[in-house]
Every structure is written in C-alpha cells, then in structure tokens.
C-alpha positions as CSV (number, residue, x, y, z in Angstrom):
1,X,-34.3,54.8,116.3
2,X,-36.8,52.4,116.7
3,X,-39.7,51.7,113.5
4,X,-42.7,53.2,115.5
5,X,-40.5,56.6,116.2
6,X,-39.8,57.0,112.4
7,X,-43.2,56.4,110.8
8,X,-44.1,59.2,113.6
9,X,-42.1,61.6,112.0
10,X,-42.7,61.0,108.8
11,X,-46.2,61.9,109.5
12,X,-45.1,64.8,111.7
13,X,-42.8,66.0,108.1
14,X,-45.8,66.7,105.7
15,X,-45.7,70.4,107.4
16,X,-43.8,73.5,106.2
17,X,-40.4,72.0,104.9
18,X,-41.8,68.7,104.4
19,X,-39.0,67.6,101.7
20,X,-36.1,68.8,104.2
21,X,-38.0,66.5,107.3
22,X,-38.6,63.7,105.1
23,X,-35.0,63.8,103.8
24,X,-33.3,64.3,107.1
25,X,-35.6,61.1,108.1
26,X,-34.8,59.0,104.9
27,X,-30.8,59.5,106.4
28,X,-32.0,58.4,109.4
29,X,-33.3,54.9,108.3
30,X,-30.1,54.9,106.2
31,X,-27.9,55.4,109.2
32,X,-30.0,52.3,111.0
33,X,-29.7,50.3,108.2
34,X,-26.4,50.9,107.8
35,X,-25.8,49.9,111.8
36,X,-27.9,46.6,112.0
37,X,-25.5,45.4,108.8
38,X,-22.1,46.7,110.5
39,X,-23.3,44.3,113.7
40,X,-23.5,41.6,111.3
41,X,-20.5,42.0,109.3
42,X,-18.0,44.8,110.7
43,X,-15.6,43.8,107.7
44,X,-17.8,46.0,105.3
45,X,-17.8,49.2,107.6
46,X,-15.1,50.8,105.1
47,X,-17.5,50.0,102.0
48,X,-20.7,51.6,103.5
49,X,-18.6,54.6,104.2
50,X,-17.5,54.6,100.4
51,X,-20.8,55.8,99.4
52,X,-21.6,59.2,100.2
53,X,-25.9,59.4,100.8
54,X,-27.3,62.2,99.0
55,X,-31.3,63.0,98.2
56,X,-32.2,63.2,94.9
57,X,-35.8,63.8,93.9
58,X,-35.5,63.3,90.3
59,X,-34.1,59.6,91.6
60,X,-37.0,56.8,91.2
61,X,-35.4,54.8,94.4
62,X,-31.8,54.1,95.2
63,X,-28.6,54.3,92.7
64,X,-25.5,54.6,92.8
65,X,-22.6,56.3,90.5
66,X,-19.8,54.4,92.1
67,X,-19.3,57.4,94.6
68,X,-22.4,58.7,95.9
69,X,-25.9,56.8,97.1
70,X,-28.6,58.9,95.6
71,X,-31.6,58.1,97.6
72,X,-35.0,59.4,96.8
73,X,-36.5,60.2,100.7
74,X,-39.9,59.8,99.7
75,X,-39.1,55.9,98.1
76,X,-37.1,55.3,101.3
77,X,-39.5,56.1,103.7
78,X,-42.2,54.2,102.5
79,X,-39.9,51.2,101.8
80,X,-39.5,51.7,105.6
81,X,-42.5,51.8,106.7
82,X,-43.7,48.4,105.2
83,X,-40.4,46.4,105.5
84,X,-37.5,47.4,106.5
85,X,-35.7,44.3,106.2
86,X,-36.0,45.6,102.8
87,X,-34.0,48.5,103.4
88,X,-31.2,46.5,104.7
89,X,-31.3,44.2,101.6
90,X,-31.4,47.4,99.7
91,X,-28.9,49.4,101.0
92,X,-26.4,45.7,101.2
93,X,-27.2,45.1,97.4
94,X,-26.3,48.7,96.1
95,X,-22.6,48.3,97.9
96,X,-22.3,44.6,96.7
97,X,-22.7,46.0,92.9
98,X,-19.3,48.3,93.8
99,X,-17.5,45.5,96.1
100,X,-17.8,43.1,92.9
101,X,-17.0,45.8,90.2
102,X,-20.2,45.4,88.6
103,X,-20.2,49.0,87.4
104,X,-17.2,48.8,85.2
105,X,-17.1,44.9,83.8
106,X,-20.0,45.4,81.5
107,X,-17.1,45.0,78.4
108,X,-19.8,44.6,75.7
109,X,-22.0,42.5,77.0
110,X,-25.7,43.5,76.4
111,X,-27.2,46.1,78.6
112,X,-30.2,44.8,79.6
113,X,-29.6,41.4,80.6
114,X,-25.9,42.2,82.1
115,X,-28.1,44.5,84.7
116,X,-30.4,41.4,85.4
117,X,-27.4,39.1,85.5
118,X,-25.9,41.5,88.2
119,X,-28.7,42.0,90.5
120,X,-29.6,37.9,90.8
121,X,-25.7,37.3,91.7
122,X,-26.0,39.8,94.3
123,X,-29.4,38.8,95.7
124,X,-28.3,35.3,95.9
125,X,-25.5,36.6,97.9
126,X,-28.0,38.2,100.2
127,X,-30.3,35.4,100.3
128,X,-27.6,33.0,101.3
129,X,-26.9,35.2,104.6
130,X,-28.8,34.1,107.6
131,X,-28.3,37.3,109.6
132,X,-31.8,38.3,110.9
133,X,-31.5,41.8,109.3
134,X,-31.5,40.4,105.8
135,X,-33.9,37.3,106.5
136,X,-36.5,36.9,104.7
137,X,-38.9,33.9,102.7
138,X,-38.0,33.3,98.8
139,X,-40.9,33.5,96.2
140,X,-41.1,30.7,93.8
141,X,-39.7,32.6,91.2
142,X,-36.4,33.3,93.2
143,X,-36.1,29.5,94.1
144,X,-36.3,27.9,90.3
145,X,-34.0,30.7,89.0
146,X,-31.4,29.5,91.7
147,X,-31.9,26.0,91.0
148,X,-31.7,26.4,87.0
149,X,-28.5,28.4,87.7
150,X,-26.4,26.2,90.0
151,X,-23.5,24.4,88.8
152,X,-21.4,21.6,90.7
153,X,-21.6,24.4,93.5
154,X,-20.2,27.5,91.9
155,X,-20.2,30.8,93.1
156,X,-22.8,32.9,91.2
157,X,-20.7,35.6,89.6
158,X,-22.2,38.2,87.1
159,X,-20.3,36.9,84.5
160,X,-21.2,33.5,85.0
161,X,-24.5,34.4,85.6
162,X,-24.8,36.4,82.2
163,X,-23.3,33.1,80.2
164,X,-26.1,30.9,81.9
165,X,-29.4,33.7,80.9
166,X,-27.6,34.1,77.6
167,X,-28.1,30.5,77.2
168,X,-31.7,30.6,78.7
169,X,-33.1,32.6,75.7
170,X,-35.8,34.5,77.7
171,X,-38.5,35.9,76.4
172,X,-39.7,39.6,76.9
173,X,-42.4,38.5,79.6
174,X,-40.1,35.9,81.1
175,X,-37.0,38.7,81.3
176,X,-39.9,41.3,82.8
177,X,-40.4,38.9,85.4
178,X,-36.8,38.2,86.6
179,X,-36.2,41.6,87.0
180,X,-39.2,42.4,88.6
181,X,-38.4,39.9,91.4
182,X,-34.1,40.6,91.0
183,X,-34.3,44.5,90.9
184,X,-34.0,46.6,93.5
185,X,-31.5,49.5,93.1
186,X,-31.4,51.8,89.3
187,X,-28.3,51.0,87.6
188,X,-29.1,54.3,85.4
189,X,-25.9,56.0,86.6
190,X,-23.0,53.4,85.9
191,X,-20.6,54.1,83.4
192,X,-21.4,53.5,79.6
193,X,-18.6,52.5,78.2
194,X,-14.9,52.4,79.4
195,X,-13.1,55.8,80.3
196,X,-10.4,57.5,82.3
197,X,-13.3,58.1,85.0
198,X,-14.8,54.5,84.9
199,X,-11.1,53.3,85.4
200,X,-10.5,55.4,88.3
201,X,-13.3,54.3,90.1
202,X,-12.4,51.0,89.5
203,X,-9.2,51.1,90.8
204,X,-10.9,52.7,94.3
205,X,-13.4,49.9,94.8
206,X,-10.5,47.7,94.1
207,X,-8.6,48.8,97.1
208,X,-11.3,49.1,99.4
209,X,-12.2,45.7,97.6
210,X,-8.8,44.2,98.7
211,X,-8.9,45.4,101.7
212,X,-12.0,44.2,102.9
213,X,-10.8,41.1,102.0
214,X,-7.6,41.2,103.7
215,X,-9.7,42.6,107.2
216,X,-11.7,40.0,106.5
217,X,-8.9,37.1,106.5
218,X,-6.7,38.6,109.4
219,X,-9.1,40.6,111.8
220,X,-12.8,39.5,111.1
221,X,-12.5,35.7,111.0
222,X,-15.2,34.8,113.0
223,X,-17.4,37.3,111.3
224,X,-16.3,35.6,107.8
225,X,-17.9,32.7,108.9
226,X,-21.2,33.8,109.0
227,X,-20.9,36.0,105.6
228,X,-18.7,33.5,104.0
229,X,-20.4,33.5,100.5
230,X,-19.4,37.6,100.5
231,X,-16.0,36.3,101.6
232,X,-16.1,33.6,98.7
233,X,-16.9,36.0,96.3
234,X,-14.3,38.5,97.1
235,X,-11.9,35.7,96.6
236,X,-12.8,35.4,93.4
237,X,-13.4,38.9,92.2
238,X,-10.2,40.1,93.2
239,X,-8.0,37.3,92.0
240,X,-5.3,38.6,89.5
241,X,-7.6,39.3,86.4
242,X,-4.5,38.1,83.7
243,X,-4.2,40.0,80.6
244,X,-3.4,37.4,77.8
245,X,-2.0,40.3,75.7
246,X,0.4,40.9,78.1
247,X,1.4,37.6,79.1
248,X,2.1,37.4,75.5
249,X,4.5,39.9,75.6
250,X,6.7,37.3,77.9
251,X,7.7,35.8,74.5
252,X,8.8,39.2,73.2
253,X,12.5,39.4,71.6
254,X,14.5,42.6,71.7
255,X,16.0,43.1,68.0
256,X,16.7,45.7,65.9
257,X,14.5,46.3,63.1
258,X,14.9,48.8,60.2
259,X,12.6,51.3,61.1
260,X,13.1,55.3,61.1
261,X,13.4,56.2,65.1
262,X,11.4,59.9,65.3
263,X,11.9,60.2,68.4
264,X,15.9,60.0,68.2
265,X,16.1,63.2,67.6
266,X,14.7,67.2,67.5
267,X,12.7,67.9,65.3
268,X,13.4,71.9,65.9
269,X,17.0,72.0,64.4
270,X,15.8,69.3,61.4
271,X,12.7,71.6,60.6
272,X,15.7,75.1,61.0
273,X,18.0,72.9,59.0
274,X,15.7,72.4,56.2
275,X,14.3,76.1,55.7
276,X,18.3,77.2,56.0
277,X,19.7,75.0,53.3
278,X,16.6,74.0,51.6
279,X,16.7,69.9,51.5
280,X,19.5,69.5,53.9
281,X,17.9,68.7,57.2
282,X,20.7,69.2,60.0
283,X,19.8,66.1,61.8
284,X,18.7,63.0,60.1
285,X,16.8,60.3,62.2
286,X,18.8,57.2,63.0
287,X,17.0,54.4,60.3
288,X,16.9,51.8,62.8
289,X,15.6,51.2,67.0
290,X,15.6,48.9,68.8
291,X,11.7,47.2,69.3
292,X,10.2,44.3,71.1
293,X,8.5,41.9,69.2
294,X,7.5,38.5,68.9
295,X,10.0,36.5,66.7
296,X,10.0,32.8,66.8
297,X,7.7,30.6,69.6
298,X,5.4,27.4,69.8
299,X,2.0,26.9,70.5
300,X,1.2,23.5,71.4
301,X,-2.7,22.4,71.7
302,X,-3.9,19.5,74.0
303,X,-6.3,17.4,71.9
304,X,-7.1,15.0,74.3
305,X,-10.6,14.4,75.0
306,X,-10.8,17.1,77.9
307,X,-10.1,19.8,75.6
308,X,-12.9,21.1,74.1
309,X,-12.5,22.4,70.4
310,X,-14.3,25.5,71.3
311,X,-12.2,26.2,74.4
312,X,-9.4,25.8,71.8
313,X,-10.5,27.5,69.3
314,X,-11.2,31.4,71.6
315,X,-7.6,30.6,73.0
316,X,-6.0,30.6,69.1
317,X,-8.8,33.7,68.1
318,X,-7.3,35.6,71.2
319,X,-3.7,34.6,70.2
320,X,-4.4,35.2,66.8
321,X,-6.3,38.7,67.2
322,X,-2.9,40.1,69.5
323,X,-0.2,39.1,66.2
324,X,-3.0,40.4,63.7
325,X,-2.2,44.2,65.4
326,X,0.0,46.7,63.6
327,X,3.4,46.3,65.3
328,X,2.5,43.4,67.2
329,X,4.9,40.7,65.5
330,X,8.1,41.4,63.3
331,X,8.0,41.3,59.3
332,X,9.5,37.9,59.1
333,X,7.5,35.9,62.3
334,X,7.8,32.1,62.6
335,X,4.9,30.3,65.1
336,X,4.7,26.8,65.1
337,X,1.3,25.6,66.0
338,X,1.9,21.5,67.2
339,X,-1.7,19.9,68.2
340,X,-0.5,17.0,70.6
341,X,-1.9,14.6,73.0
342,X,0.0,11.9,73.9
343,X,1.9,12.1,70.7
344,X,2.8,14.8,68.1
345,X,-0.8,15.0,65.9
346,X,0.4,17.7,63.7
347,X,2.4,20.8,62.9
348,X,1.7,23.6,61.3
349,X,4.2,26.7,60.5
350,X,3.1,29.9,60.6
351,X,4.6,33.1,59.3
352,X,2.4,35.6,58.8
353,X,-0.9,37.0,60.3
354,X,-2.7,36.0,56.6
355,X,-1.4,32.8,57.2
356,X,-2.6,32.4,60.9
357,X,-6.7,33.6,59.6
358,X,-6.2,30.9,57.1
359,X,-5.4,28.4,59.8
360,X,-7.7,29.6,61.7
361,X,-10.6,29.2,58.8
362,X,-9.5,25.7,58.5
363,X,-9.2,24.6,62.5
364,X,-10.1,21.5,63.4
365,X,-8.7,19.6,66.5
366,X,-6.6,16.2,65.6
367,X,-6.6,13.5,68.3
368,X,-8.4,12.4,71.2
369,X,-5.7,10.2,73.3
370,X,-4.4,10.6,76.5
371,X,-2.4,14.1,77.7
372,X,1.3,13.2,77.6
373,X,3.6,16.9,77.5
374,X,6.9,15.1,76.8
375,X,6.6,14.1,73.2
376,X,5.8,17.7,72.5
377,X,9.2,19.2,74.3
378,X,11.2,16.6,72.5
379,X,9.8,17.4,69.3
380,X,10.4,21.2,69.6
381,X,14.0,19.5,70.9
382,X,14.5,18.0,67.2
383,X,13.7,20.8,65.7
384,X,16.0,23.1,67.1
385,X,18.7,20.8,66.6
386,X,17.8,20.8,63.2
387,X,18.1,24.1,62.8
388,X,14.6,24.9,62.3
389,X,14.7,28.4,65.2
390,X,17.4,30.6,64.6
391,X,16.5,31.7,68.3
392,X,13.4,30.4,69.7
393,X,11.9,32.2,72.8
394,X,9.1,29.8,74.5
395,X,6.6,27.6,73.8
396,X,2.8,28.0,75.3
397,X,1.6,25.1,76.6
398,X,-2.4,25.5,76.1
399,X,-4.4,22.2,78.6
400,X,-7.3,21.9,80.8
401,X,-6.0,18.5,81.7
402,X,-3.5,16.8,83.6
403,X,-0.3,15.3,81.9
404,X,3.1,14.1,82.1
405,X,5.4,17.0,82.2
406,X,9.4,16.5,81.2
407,X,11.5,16.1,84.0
408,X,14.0,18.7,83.2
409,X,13.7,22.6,82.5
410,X,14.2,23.1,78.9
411,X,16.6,25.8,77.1
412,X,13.9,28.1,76.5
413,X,10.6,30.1,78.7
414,X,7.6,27.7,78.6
415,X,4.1,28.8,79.7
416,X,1.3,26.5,80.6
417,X,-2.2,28.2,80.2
418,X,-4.6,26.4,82.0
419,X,-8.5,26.7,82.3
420,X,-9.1,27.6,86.2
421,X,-11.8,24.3,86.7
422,X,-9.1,21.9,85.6
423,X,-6.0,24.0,87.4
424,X,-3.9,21.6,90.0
425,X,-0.8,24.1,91.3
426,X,0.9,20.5,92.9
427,X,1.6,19.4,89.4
428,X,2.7,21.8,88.1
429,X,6.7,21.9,87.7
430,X,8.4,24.9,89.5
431,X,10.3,26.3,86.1
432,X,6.9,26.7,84.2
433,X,4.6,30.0,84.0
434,X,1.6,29.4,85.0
435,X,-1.5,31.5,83.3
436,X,-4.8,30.5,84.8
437,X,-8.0,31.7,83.3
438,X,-11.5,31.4,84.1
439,X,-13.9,30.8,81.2
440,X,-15.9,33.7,81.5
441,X,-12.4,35.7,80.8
442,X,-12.6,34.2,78.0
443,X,-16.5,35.2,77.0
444,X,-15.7,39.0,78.2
C-alpha cells in the first residue's frame, strides 16, 4: 500500500472505532515494512516472522520481549507519516537486538549504558547497509561516535561497544545525547536477570540465529553480499561461546575419594531400620564414590612482551575463582604455575585454594623475551622424571603470541588458550586443544 493511501486512512480512522482502524493500519505499515526489508535481504524472512506484532497502548513506541513486537498504533502511524524509512530502520533494529542475543547477554553489566551500547552496535549495522529502504544521511553526532569507536576495523559488537563507552566516561548530558540520537525501540521488556525463561528464549533466537546464517552461506549468497556486515556479525555472535569452567573440567581425574555416597542407597529401609532397632540402620551408605576432580596439572604463562599482565592476570582470577568452589578440586591438589618465555622464568607450586589467593595477591609477570614453548615441555619433562606428579593430567598453555611448539605429542593432554586477535589455527600442532577467547569473554 502506497504512503498517500495510508495517511488517508489514518485520517478516515478518527471515527467510531478509531483505535481498532488505527491499529489494523499500524499492521499495515508493519506488513510494508516488513516486505521492502525481505526484498533486500530474504535471509531474514524467518526472523521477522519470529516476532509476533501485537498493539499495545500502554507501549510508548516499539519493544520487544523476545517473542512478541508490541507496537503502539498511534507511535507507528505518525512515524509513518513523516518518514518511513524510519519504520524500516525501526522495525530492522528491534529484530537485530534478538538475532545478536542482546536480550539475554546483559551478565552484570550496567543497565543503562549496556542499552546504549546495544542500540549504537545495531544502528551502525543499519547505517552500513546501502539498501534504499534503510538509506538515510548521518547527523554529526552519529559520525564522531563511529569514528571514536573504530578499531583496526572491528566489527562493533555490544560487548565491545560497552568496553569502549565504559572507557569514555560520559557524562549525564553527553550519555542523554547518545541515546537520544542511538534509541529507537524500548528495551523495557527484556529480561532482568538470568532465568529458566531468559534461557529458553535464548536458545530460540539461537537457532533461528544459526540458521539464518547457514541460509545465508548456502542459499542467499548473493544477497549476503549486499548485507554482509549482518552476515559478519552473525559470524561472530554465533561462534562457540567456550565455557572456561568447563574446559577445565578436561583436566578432571576420576579417583576415589573418602566421602559418604547418599545416594548409594534408600533411604526408606535406613530410616525403617533405625526406628525398628533403634541405632541400627539396615543399610549403611558406602563411605567412599567415585568423583571427578582436578588432581595434578600445569599452568604455564607467556611473559613475553605480547602478553599483557592484565590479560594474564583475569585468565589466573578465572582459573583461580573455578578451584576456589566447594568440590571443585580434591583435598590434596598440586598446580604448578611456570611463567616462561623463551626460557623457564619461574615456578611456583600450588596446593591449595589459600595458597593460589596468595599467589594471586603477589602476581607479577617475570620476563619479557621472546615466546619459545619447548623449554617449558621439557621442564614439566624433568619433573615427572623426577617424580615430582604421581599422575599428572595436562598442562594449559595460556599465549596471545606465536611460538615454537615441541615437535612431538607429549605423555599427557595439553591445552593452548589463546586470545582470538592473536589466534593463527596453521600453527598450531594437530595434538593440542585449542581454546580461543575473545577479550570481551573475558570482561562479561
């Protein structure tokens, strides 16, 4: 329906049922919008049809709960009827918040300026589009905060974003004003914290995130071309997000430990044997189970001068705060911490979580040389020969750099955790894990 045809009825809808005229038009514009942006990029037809439109009144504009677009029809008509290229942006925006999970990856972070940080990576998205229903000129304001915000041609992510305003320091007119020009859909309605409900939806827009991409790379190539910082984005949004805590868990040992097992056996005869004898339980539980647990490992460091101590520093605090948990290590644990660059700087032994915070007080990175792995694997080499790990499970290997790795597999699992900006898979040997994080995993 052409622009002239809906401003007609909207005038024609201030009669008897005016609300029920105004709202069937609002869906109307909706349904246009929705068409000029399936012309332009047909790979996001199955997001758009995520969203179920609904009127809402009590609404101030547009919002979205991660299943329905509330739309108030009034706000939507009279976007309409003095742009509608801003309906377009509008309408894209609101299912570029779901497609990039920005409704459940708050994790913490500060309200207020997560919800700006989220908008500008979205509308820079848009603005990066040149298809003529999104087209349109970029105020001043829009332009500078772009400019202050690109980095060696990085993607604008929300959680990159946050990091960079974080660092920014705005004031309370300068953050009024970013939003102001950023804002265009209420983000009143996404989750508040983390919950069954929040997870749920996330898991749907991650499908329908995935497989967008996946059309998107097979079917819609030539259509990916003209969209291809969406395309970018959903790269990088639906990359494996890697838990460290459970990539920790690689190093686990099975052993038994002496531990009462209550679930090894009913507790309905020991509870009848008790009240029939009086201390005489007719079942006892066994005393022991097997549990997994980390026993013995090695964390080596890479001090050389691409390794910042900061960088090292959150990747021992995140190590540190997964052996502090109850029942996350065994009684008797045994961690040595080597810092080495293109030699063997120094070595620490660790065997309890009191001694790890104390290390951790005391942290300060040894070494600056180049980034050499070998001296570290023959080290650990000596000291199993010595007798040093009764049964030593794997060694973390934690770089941003690139090194000389050994040239055979050693005797036990070895991880390399890598920083995804210095990440090269081609030198990497074939026998190593590979963990590859991306800083703002880190921050979130």
């Amino acid at each position: 329906m052409e622009r002239k045809k809906i401003g007609e009825k909207i005038a024609e809808g201030k009669g008897t049922g005016w609300q029920e005229r105004e709202e069937q038009v609002a869906r109307k514009i909706l349904q246009l919008s929705r068409t000029k942006l399936y012309f332009s990029m047909r790979f996001l037809d199955m997001a758009f049809s995520a969203l179920l439109p609904q009127a809402d009144w009590q609404e101030q504009g547009v919002g979205t709960d991660g299943a329905v677009l509330y739309f108030h029809p009034a706000f939507l008509c009279t976007l309409y009827r003095k742009e509608p290229i801003q309906v377009n942006r509008l309408y894209l925006h609101t299912v570029l918040h779901c497609l990039f999970y920005h409704l459940t990856r708050r994790k913490g972070r500060e309200e207020r300026l997560y919800f700006l940080a989220c908008d500008i990576a979205v509308e820079s998205i848009i603005d990066s589009l040149n298809h003529p229903p999104l087209r349109r000129g970029r105020a001043w304001l829009r332009r500078q905060t772009y400019h202050r915000l690109e980095d060696a041609g990085k993607v604008l992510t929300a959680e990159r974003t946050y990091e960079k305003l974080k660092q920014w320091e705005l004031s309370e007119e300068e953050m009024f004003r970013l939003e102001e020009e950023f804002r265009r859909d209420s983000h009143s309605l996404w989750p508040k914290e983390e919950d069954e409900k929040s997870r749920e939806m996330e898991n749907r827009w991650r499908q329908l995130s995935e497989q967008t991409q996946t059309d998107v790379e097979t079917f819609a190539k030539e259509s990916a071309d003209s969209s291809k910082p969406v395309v970018k984005l959903l790269q990088i949004e639906n990359r494996k997000r890697y838990d460290y805590r459970e990539f920790l868990r690689k190093f686990a040992v099975l052993k038994e430990e002496v531990q009462m097992d209550e679930d090894s056996f009913d507790y309905g005869f020991y509870t009848y044997g008790l009240s029939l004898y009086g201390n005489m339980p007719l079942i006892e539980p066994q005393e022991w189970k097997e549990v997994e647990k980390i026993e013995e490992f090695v964390i080596v460091v890479d001090t050389s001068m691409s390794c910042s101590g900061e960088t090292v520093r959150r990747f021992l605090e995140e190590t540190y705060d997964i052996l502090a948990q109850k029942e996350s290590y065994f009684r008797n644990i045994h961690i040595r911490i080597l810092q080495c660059d293109d030699q063997v700087r120094s070595d620490d032994r660790i065997t309890s979580a009191e001694e790890l915070k104390t290390y951790m007080e005391g942290f300060r990175l040894v070494g600056e040389g180049g980034t050499d792995f070998r001296p570290a694997f023959a080290y650990v080499e000596k000291l199993v020969a010595e007798k040093q790990f009764h049964k030593l499970r794997g060694l973390i290997y934690f770089t941003d750099g690139k090194g000389i790795y050994p040239a055979r597999k050693p005797p036990y699992q070895t991880a390399f955790v890598f920083m995804k900006q210095d990440y090269q898979e081609e030198s990497v040997p074939p026998w190593a894990i590979r963990l590859i994080l991306e800083e703002e995993e880190w921050n979130g």
